[in-house]
Structure formats: structure tokens, C-alpha cells
TORKOL-4160 file (C-alpha; in steps of 0.2 Angstrom, whole numbers, padded with zeros to 4 digits, m for minus):
306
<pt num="1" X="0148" Y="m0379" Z="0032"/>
<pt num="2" X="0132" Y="m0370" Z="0031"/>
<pt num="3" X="0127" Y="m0359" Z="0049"/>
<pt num="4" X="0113" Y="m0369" Z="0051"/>
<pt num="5" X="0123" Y="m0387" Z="0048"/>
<pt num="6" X="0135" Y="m0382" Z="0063"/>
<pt num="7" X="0121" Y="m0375" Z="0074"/>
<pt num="8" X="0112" Y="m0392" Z="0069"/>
<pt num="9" X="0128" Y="m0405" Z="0071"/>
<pt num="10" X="0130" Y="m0395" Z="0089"/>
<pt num="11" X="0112" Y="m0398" Z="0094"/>
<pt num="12" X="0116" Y="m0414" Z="0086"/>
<pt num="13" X="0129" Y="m0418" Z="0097"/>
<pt num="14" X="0124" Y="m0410" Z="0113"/>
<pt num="15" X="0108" Y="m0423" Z="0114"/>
<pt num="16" X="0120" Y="m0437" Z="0113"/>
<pt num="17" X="0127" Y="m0433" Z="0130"/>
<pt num="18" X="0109" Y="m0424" Z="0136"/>
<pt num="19" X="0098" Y="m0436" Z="0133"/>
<pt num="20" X="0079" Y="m0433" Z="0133"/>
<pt num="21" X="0082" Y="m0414" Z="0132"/>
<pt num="22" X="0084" Y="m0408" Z="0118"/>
<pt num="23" X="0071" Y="m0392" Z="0122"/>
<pt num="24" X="0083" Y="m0387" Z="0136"/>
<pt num="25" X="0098" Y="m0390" Z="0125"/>
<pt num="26" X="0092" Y="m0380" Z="0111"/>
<pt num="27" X="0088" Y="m0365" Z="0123"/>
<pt num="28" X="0105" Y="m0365" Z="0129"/>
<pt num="29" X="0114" Y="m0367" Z="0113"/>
<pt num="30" X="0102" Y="m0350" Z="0109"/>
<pt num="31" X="0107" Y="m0341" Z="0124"/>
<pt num="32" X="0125" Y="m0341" Z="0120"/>
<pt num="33" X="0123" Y="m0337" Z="0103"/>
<pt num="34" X="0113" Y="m0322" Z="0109"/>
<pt num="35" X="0130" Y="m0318" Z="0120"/>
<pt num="36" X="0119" Y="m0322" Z="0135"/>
<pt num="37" X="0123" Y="m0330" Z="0153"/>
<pt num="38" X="0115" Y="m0345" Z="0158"/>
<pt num="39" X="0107" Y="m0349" Z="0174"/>
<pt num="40" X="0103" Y="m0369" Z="0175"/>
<pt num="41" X="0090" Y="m0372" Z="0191"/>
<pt num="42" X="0086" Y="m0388" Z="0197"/>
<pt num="43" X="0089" Y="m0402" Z="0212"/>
<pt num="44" X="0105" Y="m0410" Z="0211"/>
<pt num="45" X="0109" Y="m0426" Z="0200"/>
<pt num="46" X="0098" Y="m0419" Z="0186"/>
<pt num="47" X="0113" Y="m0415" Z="0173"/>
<pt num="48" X="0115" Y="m0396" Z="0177"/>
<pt num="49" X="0135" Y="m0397" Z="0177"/>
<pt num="50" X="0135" Y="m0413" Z="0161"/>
<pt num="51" X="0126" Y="m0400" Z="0152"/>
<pt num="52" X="0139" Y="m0386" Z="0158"/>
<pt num="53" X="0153" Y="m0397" Z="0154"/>
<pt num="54" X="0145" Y="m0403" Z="0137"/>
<pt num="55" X="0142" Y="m0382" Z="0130"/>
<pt num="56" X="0159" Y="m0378" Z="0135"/>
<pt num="57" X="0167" Y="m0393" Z="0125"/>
<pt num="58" X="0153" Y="m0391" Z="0110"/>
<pt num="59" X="0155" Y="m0373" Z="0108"/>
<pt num="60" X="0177" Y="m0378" Z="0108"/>
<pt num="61" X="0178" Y="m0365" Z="0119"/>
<pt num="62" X="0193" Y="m0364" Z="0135"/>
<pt num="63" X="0183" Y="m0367" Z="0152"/>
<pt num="64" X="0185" Y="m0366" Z="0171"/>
<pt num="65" X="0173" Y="m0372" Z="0184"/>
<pt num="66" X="0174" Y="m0366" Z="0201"/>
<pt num="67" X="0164" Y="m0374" Z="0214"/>
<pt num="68" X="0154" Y="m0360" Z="0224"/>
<pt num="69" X="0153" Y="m0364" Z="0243"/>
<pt num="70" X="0151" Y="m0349" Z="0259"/>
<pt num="71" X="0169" Y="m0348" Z="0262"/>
<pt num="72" X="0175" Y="m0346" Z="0243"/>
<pt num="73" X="0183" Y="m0324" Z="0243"/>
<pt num="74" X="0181" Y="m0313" Z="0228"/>
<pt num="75" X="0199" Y="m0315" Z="0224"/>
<pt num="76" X="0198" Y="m0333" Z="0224"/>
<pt num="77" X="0187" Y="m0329" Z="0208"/>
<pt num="78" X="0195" Y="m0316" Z="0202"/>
<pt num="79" X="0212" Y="m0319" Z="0206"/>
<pt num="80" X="0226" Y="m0306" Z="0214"/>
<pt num="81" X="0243" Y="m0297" Z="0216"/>
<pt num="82" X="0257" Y="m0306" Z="0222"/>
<pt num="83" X="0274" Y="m0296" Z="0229"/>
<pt num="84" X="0289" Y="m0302" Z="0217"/>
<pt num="85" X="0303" Y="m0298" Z="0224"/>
<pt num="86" X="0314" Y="m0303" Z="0209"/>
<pt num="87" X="0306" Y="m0288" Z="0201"/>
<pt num="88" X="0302" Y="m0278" Z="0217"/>
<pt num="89" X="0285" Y="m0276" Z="0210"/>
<pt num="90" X="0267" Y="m0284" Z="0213"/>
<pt num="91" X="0262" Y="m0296" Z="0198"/>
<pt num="92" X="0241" Y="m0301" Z="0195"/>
<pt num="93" X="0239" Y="m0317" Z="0194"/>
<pt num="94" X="0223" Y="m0321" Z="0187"/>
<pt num="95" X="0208" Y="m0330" Z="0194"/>
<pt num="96" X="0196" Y="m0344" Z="0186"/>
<pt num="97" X="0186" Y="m0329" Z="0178"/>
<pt num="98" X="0197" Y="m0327" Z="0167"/>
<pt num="99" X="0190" Y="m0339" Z="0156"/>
<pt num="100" X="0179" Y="m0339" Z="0139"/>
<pt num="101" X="0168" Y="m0352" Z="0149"/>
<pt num="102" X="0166" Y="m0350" Z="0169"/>
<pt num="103" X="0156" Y="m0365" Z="0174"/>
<pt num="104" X="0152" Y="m0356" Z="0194"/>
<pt num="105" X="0143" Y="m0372" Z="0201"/>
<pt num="106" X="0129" Y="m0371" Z="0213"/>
<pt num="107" X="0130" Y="m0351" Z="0214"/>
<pt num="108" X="0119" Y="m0349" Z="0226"/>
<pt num="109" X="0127" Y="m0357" Z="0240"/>
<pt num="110" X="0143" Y="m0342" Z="0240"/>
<pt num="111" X="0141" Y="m0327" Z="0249"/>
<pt num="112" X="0132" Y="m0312" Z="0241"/>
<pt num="113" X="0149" Y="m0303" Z="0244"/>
<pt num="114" X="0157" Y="m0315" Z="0232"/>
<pt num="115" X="0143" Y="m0318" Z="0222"/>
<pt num="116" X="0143" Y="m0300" Z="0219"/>
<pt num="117" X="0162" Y="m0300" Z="0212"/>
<pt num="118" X="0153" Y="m0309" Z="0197"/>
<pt num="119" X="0142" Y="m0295" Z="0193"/>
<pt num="120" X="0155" Y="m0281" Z="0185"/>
<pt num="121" X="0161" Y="m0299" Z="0175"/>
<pt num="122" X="0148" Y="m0302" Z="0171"/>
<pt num="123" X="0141" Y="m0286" Z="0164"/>
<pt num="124" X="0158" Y="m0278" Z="0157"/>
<pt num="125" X="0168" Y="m0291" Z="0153"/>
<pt num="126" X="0182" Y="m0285" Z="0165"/>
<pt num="127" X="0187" Y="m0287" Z="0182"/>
<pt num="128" X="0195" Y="m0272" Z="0192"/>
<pt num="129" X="0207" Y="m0280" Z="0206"/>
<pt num="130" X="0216" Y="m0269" Z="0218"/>
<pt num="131" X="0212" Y="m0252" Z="0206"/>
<pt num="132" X="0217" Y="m0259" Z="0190"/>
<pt num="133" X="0204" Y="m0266" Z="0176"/>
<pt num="134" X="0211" Y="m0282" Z="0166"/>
<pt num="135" X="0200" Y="m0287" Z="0153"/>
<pt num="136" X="0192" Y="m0305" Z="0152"/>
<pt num="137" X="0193" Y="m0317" Z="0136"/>
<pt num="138" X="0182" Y="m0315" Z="0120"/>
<pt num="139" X="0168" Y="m0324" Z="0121"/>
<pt num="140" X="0167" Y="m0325" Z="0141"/>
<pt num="141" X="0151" Y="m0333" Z="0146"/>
<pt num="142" X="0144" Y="m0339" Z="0162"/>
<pt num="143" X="0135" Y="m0354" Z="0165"/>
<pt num="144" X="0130" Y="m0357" Z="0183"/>
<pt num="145" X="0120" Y="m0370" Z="0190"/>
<pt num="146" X="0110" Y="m0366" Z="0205"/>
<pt num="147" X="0100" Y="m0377" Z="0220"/>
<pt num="148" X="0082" Y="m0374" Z="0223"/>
<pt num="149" X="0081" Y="m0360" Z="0236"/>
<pt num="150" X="0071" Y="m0370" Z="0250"/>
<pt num="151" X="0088" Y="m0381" Z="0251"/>
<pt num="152" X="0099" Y="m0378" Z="0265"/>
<pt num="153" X="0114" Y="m0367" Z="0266"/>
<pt num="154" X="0107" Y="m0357" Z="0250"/>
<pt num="155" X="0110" Y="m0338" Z="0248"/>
<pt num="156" X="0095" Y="m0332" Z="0234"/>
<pt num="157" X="0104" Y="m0322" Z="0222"/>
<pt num="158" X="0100" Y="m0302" Z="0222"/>
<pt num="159" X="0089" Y="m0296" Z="0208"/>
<pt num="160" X="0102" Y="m0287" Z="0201"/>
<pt num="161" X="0112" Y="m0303" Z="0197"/>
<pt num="162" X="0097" Y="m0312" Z="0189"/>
<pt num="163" X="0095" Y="m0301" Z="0178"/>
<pt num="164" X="0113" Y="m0301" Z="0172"/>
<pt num="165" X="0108" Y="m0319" Z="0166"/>
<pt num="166" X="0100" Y="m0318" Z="0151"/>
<pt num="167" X="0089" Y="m0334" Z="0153"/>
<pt num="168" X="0087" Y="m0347" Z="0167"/>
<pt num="169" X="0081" Y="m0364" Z="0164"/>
<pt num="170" X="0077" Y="m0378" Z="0172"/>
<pt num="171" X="0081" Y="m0398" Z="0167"/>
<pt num="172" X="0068" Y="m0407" Z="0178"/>
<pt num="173" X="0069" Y="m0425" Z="0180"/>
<pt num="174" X="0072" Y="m0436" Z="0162"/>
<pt num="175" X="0058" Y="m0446" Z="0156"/>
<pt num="176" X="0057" Y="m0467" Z="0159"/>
<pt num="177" X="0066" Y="m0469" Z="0143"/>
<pt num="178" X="0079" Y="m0456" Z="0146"/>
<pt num="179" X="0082" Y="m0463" Z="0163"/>
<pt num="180" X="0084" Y="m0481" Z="0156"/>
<pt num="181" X="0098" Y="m0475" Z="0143"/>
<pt num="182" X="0107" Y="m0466" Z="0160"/>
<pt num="183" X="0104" Y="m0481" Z="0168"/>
<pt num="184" X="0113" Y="m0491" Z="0156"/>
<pt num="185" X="0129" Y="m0481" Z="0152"/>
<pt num="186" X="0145" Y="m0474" Z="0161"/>
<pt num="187" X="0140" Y="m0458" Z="0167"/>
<pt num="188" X="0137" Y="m0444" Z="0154"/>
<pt num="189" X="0149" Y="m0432" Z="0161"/>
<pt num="190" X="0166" Y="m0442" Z="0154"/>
<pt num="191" X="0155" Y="m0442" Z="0139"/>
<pt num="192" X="0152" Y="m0424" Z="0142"/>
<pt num="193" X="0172" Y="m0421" Z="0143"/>
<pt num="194" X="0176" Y="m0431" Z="0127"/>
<pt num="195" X="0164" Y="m0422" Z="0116"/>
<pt num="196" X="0173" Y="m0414" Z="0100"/>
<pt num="197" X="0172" Y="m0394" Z="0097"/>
<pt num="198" X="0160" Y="m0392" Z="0084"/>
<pt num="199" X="0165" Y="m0375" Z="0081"/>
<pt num="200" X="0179" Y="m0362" Z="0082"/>
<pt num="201" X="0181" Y="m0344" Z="0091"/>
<pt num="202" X="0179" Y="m0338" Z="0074"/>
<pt num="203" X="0166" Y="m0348" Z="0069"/>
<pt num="204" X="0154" Y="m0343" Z="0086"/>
<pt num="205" X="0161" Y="m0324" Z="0082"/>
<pt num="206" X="0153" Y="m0325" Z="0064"/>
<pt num="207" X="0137" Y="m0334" Z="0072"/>
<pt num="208" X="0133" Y="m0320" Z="0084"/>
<pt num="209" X="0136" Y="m0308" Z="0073"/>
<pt num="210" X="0122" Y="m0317" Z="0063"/>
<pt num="211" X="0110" Y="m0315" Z="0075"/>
<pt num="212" X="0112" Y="m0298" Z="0078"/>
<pt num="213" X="0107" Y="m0296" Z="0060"/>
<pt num="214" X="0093" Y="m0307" Z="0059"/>
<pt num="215" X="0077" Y="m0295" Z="0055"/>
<pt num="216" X="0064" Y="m0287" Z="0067"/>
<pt num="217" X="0047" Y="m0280" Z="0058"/>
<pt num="218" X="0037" Y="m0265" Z="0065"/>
<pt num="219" X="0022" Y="m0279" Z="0069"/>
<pt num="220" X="0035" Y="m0290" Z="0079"/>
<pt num="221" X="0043" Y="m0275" Z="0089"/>
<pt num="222" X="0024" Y="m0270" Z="0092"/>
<pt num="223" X="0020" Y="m0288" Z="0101"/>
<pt num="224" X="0034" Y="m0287" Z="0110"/>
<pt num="225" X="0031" Y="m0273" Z="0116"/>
<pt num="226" X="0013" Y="m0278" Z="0121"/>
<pt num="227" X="0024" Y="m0290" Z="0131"/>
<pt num="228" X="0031" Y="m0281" Z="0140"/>
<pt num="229" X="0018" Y="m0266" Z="0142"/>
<pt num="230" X="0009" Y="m0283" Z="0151"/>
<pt num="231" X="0022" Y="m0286" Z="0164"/>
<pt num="232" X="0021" Y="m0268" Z="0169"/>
<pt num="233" X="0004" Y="m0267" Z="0169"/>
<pt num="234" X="0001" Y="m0269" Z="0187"/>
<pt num="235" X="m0011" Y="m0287" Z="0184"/>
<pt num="236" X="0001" Y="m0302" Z="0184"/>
<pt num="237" X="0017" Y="m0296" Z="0191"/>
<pt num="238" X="0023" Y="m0283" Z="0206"/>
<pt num="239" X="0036" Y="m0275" Z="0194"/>
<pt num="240" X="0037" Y="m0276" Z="0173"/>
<pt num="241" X="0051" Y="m0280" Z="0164"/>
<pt num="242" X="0065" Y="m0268" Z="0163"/>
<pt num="243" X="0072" Y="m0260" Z="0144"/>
<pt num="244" X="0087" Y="m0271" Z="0145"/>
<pt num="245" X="0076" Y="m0285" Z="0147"/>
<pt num="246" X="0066" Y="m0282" Z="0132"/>
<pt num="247" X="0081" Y="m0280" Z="0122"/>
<pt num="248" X="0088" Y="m0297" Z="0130"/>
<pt num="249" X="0073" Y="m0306" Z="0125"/>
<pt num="250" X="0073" Y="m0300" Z="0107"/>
<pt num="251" X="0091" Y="m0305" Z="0105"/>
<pt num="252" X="0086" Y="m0321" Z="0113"/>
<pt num="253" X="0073" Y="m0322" Z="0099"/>
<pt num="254" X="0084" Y="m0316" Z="0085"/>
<pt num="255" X="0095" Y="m0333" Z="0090"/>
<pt num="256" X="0079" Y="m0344" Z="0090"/>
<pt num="257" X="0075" Y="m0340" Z="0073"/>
<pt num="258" X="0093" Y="m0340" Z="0065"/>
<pt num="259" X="0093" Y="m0358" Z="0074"/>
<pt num="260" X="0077" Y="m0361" Z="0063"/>
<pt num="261" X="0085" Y="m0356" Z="0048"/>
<pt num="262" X="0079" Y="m0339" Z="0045"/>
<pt num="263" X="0082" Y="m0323" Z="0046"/>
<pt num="264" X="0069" Y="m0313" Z="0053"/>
<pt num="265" X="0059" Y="m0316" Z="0068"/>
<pt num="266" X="0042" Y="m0323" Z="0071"/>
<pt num="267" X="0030" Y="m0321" Z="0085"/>
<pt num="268" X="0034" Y="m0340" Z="0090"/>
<pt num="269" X="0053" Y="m0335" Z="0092"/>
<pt num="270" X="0048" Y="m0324" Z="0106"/>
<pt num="271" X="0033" Y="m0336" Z="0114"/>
<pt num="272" X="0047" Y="m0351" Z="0114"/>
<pt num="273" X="0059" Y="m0342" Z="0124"/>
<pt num="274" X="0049" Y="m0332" Z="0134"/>
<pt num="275" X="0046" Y="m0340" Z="0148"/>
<pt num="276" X="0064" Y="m0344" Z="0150"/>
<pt num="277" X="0070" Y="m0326" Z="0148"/>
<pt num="278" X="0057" Y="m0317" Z="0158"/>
<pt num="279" X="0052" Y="m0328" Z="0175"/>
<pt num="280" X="0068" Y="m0327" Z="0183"/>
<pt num="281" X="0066" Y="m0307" Z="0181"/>
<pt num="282" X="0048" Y="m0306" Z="0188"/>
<pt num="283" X="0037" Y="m0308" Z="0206"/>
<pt num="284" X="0019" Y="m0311" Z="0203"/>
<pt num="285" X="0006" Y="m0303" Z="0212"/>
<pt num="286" X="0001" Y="m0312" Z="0228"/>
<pt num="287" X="m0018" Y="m0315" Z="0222"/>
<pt num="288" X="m0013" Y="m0327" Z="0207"/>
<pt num="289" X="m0004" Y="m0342" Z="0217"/>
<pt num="290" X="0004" Y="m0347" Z="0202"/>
<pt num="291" X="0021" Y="m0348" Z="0202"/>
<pt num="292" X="0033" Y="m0337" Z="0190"/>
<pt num="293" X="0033" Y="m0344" Z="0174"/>
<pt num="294" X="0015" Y="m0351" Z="0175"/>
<pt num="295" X="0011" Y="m0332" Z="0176"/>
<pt num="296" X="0021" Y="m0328" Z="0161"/>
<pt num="297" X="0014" Y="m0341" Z="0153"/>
<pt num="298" X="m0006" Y="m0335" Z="0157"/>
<pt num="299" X="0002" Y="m0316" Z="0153"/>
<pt num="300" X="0006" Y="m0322" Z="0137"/>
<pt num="301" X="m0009" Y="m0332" Z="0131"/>
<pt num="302" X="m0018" Y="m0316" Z="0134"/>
<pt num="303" X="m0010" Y="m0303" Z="0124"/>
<pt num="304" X="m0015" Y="m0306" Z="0105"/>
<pt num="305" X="m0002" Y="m0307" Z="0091"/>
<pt num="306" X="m0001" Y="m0293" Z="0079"/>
């Protein structure tokens, strides 16, 4: 089957279970063909976790989901040497992280000490536990779900850990329609659980690898960089986007446009993911009273294509 077949029988696949989302789905199925992190914000009972579940089972890849509360310990994540006495040595025995898929469920309501121990994860694919380094799985994503930060009991997550997430999106209520066909089923997350894998290890391997091919012209590396020269100029936002951020949402790009079939990106790969890849890394100036990714969104419309 052809690269974009599978992509398309996954998307395919995913709405079945997500209904009325298909934008959302699509982004996600980007982000972890970019080899991103993905960060799903919302109230609860909007599908975060179904669509958690329903990527981990899609994507045929082994997951564990740890639910995050303000007593959960770094090693409960990351797991910890025992004292054998059989051997008279000390044995790891490895956490949840150690997993191609870490569903970490409502992040934000662990301790910044324990959200912290998924930072080095996270961003080297390892874990060091008691002065050793063991290496995670190939792939390893994250896919967290977070509560609004105006709920109670929430810890906001430091900068550093947004931007380890290489986008962050938000479900938001489903429409009338989409809320009838809820209504009417069994609850999508059993549905979620049952799904087939639509693709192999080796299969997702060959994919990304895809993606880092796809082609970036002189005129598209240009716009971005107009982007991100208007983040950091001062006018919409308090500080720009960073290097790695620029490379995160050209990567995001490159897996937007394979998704489309091509191999090469256009200006609208970068406008369609933008917002998703960018707000969560930015604070706009005071003066605006728009909110993050409305400002994106003005800062965009206002920064001609080349």
C-alpha cells in the first residue's frame, strides 16, 4: 500500500472513533509522523484520552497510560532498583515510561517535580535512574492531556516542558450532529480500544523517514523565517519563537504536506499547523487582549507570503 493509502486509511479510521474532528485528528496523526509530543487541552469529557487511546491503537503501537495526580513520584514514572537478594545485586525495574506510547493523563495536575522527570524522556529518549541511563523504546511518544489551567488543583506546566511538546491542540465541544452520533452509541473509548493497527513499527519508521525528506525551497524557508522574525519582533508577543521551534514547525510542515501527497512544502503547510505548533510557546503582549493563538493568527495574516 501506497504511503499516502495508509496515512489516509488511518485518518480514515481514527474519525470513526473521533467523530466530528477530523482537523484535530489530522494534526495529530502529523505530529507523530513529525516524531512530535502531543499535548491535548480541553475540559474534561471532550475525548482527550478516546483520542489518546485511539493514536496508540491506530499507529499499532505498545502503550501505557499513567494517570497524573499531586502525589504520583518520579520513579512511579520512571520506575526503580530493587535489592535482589537471590543475586545480591539491585535490579531496574522499569516504569510506564518505558513505553512507544506514554498516554500521561491530565499532566498538569502532578507536581512540577514529577512533571519534570518527563523532560530528560521526553527530550532524549532515556531515562537516568539512580546514576545509570536506560534507553526508552523506538518510537517513544508522549501524548498528554491537560485540564484548563483555571481548574482547581492544576500545576501550569513550566516553559521548558511546552516546548518539548511539539504541538498542543485543543478538541473543543463536537457539533449537534457529532454529539447526536455520541449520544447514540456505546461510548467511543471501547471503540477506541478495538480499533485495528493500521500500520507497523516498520511501517511508521519508513513514514518519518519520509517526512524528513520531503523538500523545503529557498522562498518557503524565507516565509518561515518572516514567521518567526514576527514573533520576535517585539509587536504581538513578549518573547519570539526559539531555533528549535522553527525547526519543530518545519518538520510539522514537512508531515502536512507528505499527508497531502507531496513532497515538498507549501506556504499553506506551515499556515495550517501553525497555530497549533507556535501558541503554546508564546505570551502575547499585554496591549492586544487577545489570547495566544488569536495573536498568532493576526501575526500571521500580516506577514506576506514569498
Amino acid at each position: 500500500m501506497h504511503a499516502q493509502q495508509k496515512i489516509n486509511a488511518l485518518l480514515n479510521q481514527l474519525n470513526t472513533v473521533i467523530v466530528g474532528k477530523s482537523a484535530q485528528v489530522r494534526d495529530s496523526v502529523a505530529c507523530l509522523l513529525a516524531g512530535g509530543h502531543l499535548l491535548l487541552e480541553d475540559v474534561p469529557g471532550v475525548g482527550k484520552t478516546t483520542l489518546a487511546h485511539a493514536l496508540a491503537h491506530g499507529f499499532g503501537l505498545q502503550f501505557s497510560r499513567v494517570q497524573f495526580t499531586s502525589d504520583l513520584m518520579p520513579s512511579d514514572l520512571t520506575g526503580v532498583s530493587v535489592y535482589e537478594r537471590g543475586s545480591e545485586s539491585f535490579v531496574f525495574h522499569p516504569g510506564p515510561v518505558f513505553a512507544q506510547i506514554l498516554l500521561a493523563d491530565e499532566i498538569n495536575r502532578a507536581s512540577p517535580k514529577t512533571q519534570s522527570a518527563l523532560l530528560e524522556a521526553m527530550e532524549e529518549r532515556q531515562v537516568s535512574v539512580e546514576g545509570r541511563t536506560h534507553a526508552l523504546p523506538q518510537p517513544f511518544f508522549v501524548i498528554a492531556t491537560q485540564n484548563p489551567q483555571e481548574q482547581l488543583g492544576t500545576f501550569a506546566l513550566p516553559e521548558s516542558q511546552l516546548d518539548r511538546f511539539l504541538m498542543r491542540i485543543h478538541l473543543g465541544y463536537p457539533d449537534r450532529a457529532a454529539e447526536r452520533r455520541l449520544l447514540s452509541g456505546n461510548g467511543r473509548r471501547a471503540e477506541a480500544d478495538a480499533l485495528e493497527a493500521m500500520l507497523s513499527s516498520e511501517e511508521l519508521a519508513q513514514l518519518q523517514s519520509a517526512v524528513l525528506q520531503v523538500h523545503a525551497s529557498d522562498a518557503l524557508l524565507d516565509y518561515l523565517q518572516d514567521l518567526l522574525d514576527a514573533t520576535r519582533s517585539g509587536q504581538w508577543f513578549v518573547q519570539g519563537l526559539s531555533p528549535r521551534a522553527g525547526i519543530a514547525l518545519l518538520r510539522a510542515a514537512k508531515a502536512v504536506a507528505l499527508m497531502q501527497g507531496r513532497d515538498y512544502v507549501a506556504p499553506d503547510d506551515v499556515q495550517a499547523i501553525l497555530v497549533q505548533t507556535a501558541a503554546h510557546r508564546l505570551v502575547p503582549t499585554g496591549q492586544s487582549g487577545r489570547g495566544a493563538a488569536e495573536q498568532v493568527r493576526a501575526m500571521m495574516d500580516s506577514v506576506a507570503v514569498r
